[in-house]
C-alpha positions, 0 to 999 in steps of 0.5 A, spaced: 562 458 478 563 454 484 557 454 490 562 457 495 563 463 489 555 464 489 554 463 497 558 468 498 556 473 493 550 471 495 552 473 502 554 480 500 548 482 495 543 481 501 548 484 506 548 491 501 541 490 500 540 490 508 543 496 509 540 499 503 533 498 506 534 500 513 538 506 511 532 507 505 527 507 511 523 502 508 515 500 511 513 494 512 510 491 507 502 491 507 504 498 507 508 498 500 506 503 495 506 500 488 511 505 487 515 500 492 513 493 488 516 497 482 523 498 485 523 491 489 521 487 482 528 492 479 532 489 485 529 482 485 532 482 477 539 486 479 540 481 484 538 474 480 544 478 475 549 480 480 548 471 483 550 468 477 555 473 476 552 475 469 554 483 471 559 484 476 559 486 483 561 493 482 555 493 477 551 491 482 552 496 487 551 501 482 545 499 480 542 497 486 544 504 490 542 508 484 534 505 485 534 506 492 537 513 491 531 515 486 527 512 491 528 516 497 529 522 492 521 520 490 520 518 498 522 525 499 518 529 493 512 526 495 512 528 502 513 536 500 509 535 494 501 533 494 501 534 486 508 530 486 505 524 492 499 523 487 502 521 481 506 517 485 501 513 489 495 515 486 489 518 492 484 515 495 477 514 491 469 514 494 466 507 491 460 507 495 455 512 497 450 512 501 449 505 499 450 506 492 455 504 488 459 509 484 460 506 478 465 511 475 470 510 481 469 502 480 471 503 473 477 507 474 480 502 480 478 496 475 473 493 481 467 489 479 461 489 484 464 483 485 469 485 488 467 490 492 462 486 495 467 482 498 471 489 500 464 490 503 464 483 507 471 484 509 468 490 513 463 485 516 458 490 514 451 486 512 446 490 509 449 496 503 445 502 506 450 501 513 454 504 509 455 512 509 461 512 505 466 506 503 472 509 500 478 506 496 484 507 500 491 510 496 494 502 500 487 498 496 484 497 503 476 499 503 474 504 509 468 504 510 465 511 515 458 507 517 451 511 516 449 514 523 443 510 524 447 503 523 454 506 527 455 501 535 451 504 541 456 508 545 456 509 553 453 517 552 447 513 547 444 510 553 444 516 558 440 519 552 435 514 551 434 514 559 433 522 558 428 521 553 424 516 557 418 519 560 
């Protein structure tokens, strides 16, 4: 096969690729579910295929078309379905408590407290017992809700502290 044959087949699978994504309503990617790296790596895979002409054009497009349907059909059962969106994109876990770690959620994300601590230092947070709750989110970021005692002073707290002056 020439490089002008590849270029332009290259060209083509990215244009229809494109066009698949944008009509898919694809997210940004820090906000891919898991579900959407499957369906990225299956693509990825079809595409290398359709460049080097191993499956034909039309062969590609079939496929291709085939995973984004069945990804917007997931998309969409998930939006209707709560039982549906968990088993597609799992749900959000507490690994903290009251400072503590909850080691059975820690084993069932596959974290070390290692790694949970560094989840922790991302959050600027110095002391464990700041934390009230640290949640492990559906995208694996960390929120962390802090203990009332640690949360920033705010504007209302000030007027307070002058009433409570004698």
């Amino acid at each position: 096969m020439t490089l002008a044959r590849i270029a332009i087949r290259a060209l083509v699978a990215y244009i229809y690729l494109l066009t698949l994504t944008r009509t898919s309503g694809k997210r940004v990617i820090s906000e891919a579910t898991p579900f959407d790296m499957l369906v990225s790596l299956i693509i990825g895979d079809l595409i290398d295929d359709a460049l080097w002409a191993e499956v034909s054009a039309a062969k590609f497009a079939a496929a291709a078309g085939s995973i984004c349907v069945i990804d917007i059909l997931v998309t969409i059962g998930s939006r209707r379905s709560r039982w549906f969106h968990k088993l597609v994109n799992g749900h959000a876990r507490v690994l903290i408590r009251n400072g503590v770690n909850e080691r059975d959620a820690m084993r069932s994300e596959q974290l070390s407290e290692a790694d949970v601590d560094h989840l922790v230092r991302l959050k600027c947070v110095d002391d464990r017992e700041e934390i009230a709750l640290g949640v492990m989110e559906i995208d694996h970021r960390m929120s962390v809700i802090r203990a009332r005692a640690y949360e920033p002073a705010q504007r209302r707290d000030g007027k307070r502290v002058r009433e409570a002056q004698p």
